[in-house]
C-alpha positions in Angstrom: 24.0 5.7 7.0 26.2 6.2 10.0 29.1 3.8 10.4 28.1 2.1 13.4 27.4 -2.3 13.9 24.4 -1.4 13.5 22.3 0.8 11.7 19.8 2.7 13.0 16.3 3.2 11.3 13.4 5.2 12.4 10.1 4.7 11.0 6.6 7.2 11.1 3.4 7.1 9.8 1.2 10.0 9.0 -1.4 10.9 9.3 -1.5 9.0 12.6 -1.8 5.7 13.6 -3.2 3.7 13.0 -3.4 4.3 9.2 -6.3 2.3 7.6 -7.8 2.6 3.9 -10.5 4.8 3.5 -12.0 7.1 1.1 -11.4 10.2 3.8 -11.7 12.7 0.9 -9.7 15.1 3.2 -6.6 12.8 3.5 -6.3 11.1 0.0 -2.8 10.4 0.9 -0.8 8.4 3.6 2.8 8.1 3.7 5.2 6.0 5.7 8.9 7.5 6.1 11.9 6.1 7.6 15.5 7.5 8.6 19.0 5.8 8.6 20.5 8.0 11.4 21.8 7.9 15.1 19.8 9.8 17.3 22.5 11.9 18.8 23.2 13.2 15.2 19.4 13.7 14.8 19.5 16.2 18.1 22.1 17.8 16.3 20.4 18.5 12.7 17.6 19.7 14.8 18.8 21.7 16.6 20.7 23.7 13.7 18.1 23.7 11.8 15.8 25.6 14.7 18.8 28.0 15.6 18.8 28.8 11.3 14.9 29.0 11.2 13.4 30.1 14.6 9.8 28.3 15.4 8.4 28.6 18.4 7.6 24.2 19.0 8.7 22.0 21.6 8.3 19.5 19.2 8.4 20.0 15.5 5.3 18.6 13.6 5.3 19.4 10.0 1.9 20.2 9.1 2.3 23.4 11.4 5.9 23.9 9.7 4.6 23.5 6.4 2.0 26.2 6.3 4.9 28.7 7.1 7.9 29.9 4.8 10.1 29.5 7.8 8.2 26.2 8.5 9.1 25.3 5.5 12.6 26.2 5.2 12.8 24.4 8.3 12.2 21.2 6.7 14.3 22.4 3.5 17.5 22.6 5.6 16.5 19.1 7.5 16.0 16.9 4.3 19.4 18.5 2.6 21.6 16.9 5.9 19.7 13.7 5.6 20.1 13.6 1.8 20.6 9.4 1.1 19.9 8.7 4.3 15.7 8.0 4.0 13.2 6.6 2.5 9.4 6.8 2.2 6.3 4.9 0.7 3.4 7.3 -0.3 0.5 5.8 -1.0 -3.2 6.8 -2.7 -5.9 5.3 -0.6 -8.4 5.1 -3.1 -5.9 3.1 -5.4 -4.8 1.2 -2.2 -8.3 -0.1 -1.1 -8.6 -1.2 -4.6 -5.8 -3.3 -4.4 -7.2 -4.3 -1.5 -10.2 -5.4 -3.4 -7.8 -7.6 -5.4 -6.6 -9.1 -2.6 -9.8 -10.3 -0.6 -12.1 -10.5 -3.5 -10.1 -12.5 -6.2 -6.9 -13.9 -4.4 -8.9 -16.0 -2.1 -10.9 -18.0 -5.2 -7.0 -18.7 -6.1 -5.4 -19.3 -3.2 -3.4 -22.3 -4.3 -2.1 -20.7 -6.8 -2.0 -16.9 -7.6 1.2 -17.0 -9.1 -0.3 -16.3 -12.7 -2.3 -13.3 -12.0 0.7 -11.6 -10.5 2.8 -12.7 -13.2 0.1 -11.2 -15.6 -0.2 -7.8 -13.8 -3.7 -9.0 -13.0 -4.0 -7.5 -9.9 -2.7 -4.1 -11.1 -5.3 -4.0 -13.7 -8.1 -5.1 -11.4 -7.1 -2.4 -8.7 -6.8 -0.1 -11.5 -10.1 -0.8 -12.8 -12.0 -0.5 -10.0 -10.2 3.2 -9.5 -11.2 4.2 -12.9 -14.8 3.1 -12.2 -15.5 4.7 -8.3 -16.1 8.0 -9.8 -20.3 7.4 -9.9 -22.4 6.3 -7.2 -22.6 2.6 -7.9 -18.6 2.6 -7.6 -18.5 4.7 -4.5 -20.6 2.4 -2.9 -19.3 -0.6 -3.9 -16.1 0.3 -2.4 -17.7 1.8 0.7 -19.1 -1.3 1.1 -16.4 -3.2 0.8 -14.4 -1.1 3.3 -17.3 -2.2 5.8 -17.4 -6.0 5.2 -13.7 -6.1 5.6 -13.9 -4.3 8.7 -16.3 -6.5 10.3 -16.0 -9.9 7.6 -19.9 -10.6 7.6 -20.8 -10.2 4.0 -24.1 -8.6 4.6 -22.0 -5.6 4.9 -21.4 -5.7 1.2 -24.5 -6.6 -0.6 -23.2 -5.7 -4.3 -20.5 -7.9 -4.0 -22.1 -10.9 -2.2 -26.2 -10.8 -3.0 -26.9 -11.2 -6.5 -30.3 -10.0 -5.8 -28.7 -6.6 -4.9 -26.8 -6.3 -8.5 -29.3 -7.4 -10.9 -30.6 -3.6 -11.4 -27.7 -2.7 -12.6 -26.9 -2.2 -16.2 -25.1 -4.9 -17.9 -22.7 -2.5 -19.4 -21.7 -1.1 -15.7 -17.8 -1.5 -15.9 -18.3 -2.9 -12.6 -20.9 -5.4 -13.4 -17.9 -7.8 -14.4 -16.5 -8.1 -10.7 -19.6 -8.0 -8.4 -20.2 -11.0 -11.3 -17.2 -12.6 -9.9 -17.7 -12.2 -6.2 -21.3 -13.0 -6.3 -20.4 -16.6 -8.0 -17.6 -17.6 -6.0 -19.1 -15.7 -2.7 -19.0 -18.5 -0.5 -15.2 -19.5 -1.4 -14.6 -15.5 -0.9 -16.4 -15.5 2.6 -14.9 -18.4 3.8 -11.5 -17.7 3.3 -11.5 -13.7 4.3 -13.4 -15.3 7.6 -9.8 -16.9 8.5 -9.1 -13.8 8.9 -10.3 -13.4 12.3 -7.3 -16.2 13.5 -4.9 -15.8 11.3 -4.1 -12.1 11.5 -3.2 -10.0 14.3 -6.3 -9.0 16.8 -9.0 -10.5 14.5 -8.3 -9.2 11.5 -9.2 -5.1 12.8 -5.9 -4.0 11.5 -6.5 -5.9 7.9 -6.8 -2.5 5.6 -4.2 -0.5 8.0 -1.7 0.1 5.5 1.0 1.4 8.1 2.3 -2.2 8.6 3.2 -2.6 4.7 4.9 0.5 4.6 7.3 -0.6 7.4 7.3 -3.8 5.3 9.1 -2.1 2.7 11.5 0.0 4.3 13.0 -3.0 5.9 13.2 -4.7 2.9 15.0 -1.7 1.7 17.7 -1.4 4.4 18.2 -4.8 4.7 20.2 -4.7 1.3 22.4 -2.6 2.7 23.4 -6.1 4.7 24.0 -4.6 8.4 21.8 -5.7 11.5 19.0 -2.8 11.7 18.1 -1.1 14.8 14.6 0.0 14.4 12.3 2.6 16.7 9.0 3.3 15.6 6.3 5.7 16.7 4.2 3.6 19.0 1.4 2.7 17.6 -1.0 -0.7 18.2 -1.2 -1.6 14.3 3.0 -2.2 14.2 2.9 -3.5 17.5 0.4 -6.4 16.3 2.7 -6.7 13.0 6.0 -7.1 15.1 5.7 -10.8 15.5 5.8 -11.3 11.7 9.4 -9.5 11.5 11.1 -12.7 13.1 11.4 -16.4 12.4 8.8 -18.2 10.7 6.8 -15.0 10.2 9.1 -12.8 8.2 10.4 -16.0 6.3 6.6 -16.7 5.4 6.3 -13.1 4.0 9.4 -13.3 2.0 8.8 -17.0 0.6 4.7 -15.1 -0.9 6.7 -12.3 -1.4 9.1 -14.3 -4.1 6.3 -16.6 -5.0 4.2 -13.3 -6.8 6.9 -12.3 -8.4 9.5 -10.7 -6.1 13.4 -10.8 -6.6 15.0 -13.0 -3.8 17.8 -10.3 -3.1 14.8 -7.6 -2.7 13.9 -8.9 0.4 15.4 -9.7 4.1 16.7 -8.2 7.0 18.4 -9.0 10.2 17.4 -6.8 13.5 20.2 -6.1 15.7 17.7 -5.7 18.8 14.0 -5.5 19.1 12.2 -3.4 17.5 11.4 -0.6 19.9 8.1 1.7 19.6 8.5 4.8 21.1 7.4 8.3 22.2 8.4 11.0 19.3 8.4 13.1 21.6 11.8 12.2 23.1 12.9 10.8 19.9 14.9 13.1 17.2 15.0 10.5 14.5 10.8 9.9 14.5 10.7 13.5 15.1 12.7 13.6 11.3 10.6 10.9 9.7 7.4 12.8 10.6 8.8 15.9 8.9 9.5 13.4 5.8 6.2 11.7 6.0 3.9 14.9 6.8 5.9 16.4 3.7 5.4 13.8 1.4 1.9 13.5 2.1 1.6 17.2 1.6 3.6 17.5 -1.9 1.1 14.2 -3.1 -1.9 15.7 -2.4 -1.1 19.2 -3.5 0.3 17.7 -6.9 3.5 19.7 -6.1 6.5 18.7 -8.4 8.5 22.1 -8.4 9.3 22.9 -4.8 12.6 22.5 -2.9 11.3 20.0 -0.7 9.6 18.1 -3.7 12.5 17.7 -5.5 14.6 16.4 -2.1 11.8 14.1 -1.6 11.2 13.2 -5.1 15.4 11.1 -5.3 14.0 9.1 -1.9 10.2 7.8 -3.0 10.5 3.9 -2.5 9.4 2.1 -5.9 6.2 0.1 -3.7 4.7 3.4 -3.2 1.2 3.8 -5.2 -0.1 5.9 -7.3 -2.4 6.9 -10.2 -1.1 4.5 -12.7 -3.5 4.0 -15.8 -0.7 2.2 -17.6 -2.3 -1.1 -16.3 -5.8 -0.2 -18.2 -4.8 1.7 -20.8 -7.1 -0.1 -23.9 -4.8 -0.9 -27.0 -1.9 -2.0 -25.0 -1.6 -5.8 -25.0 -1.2 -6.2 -21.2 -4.9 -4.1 -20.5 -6.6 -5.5 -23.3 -5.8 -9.5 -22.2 -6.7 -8.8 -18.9 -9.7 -6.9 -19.7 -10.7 -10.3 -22.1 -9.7 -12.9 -19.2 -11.7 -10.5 -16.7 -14.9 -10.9 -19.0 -13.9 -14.8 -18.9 -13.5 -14.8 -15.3 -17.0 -13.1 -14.7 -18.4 -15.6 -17.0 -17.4 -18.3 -14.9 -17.9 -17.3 -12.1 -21.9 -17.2 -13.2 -21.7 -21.1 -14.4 -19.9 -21.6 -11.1 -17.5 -23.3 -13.2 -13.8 -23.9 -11.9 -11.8 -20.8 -12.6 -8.6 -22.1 -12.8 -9.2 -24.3 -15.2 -7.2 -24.1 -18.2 -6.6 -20.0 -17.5 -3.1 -20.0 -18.2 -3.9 -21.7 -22.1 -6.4 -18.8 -22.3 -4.0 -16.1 -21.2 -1.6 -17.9 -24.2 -4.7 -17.5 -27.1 -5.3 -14.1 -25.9 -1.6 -12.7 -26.0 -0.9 -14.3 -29.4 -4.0 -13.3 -31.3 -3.8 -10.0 -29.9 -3.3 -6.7 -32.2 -3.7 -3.3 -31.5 -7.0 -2.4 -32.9 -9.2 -4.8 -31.5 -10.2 -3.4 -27.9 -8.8 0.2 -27.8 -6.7 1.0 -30.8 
């Protein structure tokens, strides 16, 4: 962090903007990387760092650097100056759309009050269980499906998850079966509310599973503790440019207030901009050009599984806690935590097939559960 009024952050995405949820098996990974730094002393890291590793690039883009041991010695000597000074989210899109699925699928049937499934991990074992479960073809399609309906919000678009008729072939014991059961029998609460969508979010909703806007989310959340007005450039990109709005007033005091209400700290979250966020050209920016060699590295060491490189292990101290990954922790069977949640999913289901109020005493059944719970009666 330089000693300056005001910080200076800037932020990339990769790959590219915008960066939606998909199940691209060729880019499993997106990350989202930002750097505390002035840009003059960006210019100068830079340009060391191409005068001690010669590449011939007007502008540095890791992917090319990484393929190359100079490329990536490059990137080596640039993430050892900026040690302390970034931060990234790196996120799995599979695990990300499921979350997703949480979000749109179940959140809407508790809108007034979601409070309990966060505070239960609900939603982490939900997102988790759909993972675990997308690995045959009634999964994969479910969640293809999905990715379509929330692109366009008709639910025609997703006919597992909002026609019964569409379902009823499959076998009961389908791990699956238990949520298309739950969006098929609160499917018009579900439509309804996702249908909002279309006023209440930025260009009708098209940017609703671009994941770019999150990450930048987080990363102000994170310098913002360090209590210093932020200057922020970004790579210019329509997706942030349609979030913008939300980072000031009423907006960003709206996302902190949900933020809280699920479960977050207070002092995790706020931030005060010293000037307008400005999207740029990275191009003639040295800081963006430095969070694209962070971002493009990160998603690079996630997909390749790489713990044991140089630039892993610089990356490794700077990985912001929201990034996700594969955590079975939330469904591991035998644990109390998976084992509730798997029970008050089976309830859930079975409500929503008697279209009976799912609310409705769920926080007394979350109390039996925990209390008569012992280790050998799901997965022990």
């Amino acid at each position: 962090m330089t000693p300056t009024t005001a910080s200076s952050i800037s932020s990339w995405t990769n790959p590219g903007s915008p960066v939606r949820v998909s199940l691209d098996a060729n880019q499993p990974v997106f990350a989202y990387a930002s750097v505390a730094i002035e840009e003059r002393r960006a210019w100068e890291i830079l340009d060391r760092a191409r005068k001690d590793n010669p590449v011939q690039m007007p502008e540095l883009k890791a992917q090319k650097l990484l393929s190359s041991e100079r490329g990536r010695s490059l990137i080596a000597q640039v993430l050892a100056e900026i040690d302390g000074l970034y931060s990234f989210v790196v996120q799995n899109k599979r695990v990300v759309l499921c979350g997703k699925l949480f979000e749109y699928v179940f959140e809407p049937v508790f809108q007034f009050s979601p409070e309990l499934l966060y505070e239960k991990n609900l939603h982490r074992f939900v997102a988790m269980y759909c993972f675990i479960n997308s690995v045959d073809e009634v999964g994969e399609e479910t969640l293809v499906q999905f990715e379509s309906y929330m692109r366009s919000l008709e639910p025609g678009d997703a006919p597992l998850l909002f026609d019964p008729d569409a379902s009823v072939h499959l076998p009961e014991d389908h791990p699956l079966k238990l949520v298309l059961r739950f969006a098929n029998g609160y499917r018009d609460i579900i439509v309804a509310d996702n249908a909002r969508l279309r006023t209440t979010t930025p260009d009708e909703g098209k940017y609703v599973l671009d994941v770019s806007a999150a990450g930048l989310w987080s990363l102000l959340n994170h310098w913002g503790r360090q209590k210093r007005p932020l200057r922020v450039v970004c790579d210019d990109s329509k997706p942030i440019a349609a979030f913008l709005p939300s980072l000031i007033d009423e907006g960003k005091e709206f996302a902190i207030r949900r933020a809280v209400a699920l479960g977050g700290s207070p002092e995790q979250f706020g931030w005060d901009l010293a000037e307008p966020v400005a999207l740029t050209d990275s191009r003639g920016s040295p800081g963006l050009q430095i969070a694209d060699l962070i971002a493009s590295s990160a998603t690079r060491v996630a997909k390749d599984s790489d713990e044991d490189s140089e630039i892993a292990r610089a990356l490794d101290r700077h990985i912001h806690p929201h990034s996700i990954g594969t955590d079975l922790a939330p469904v591991r069977l035998g644990t109390r935590e998976a084992d509730v949640n798997w029970l008050v999913l089976m309830e859930l289901a079975g409500r929503a097939d008697r279209q009976n109020d799912p609310c409705l005493g769920l926080e007394a059944v979350y109390e039996y559960a925990e209390k008569s719970w012992t280790p050998d009666r799901l997965g022990g």
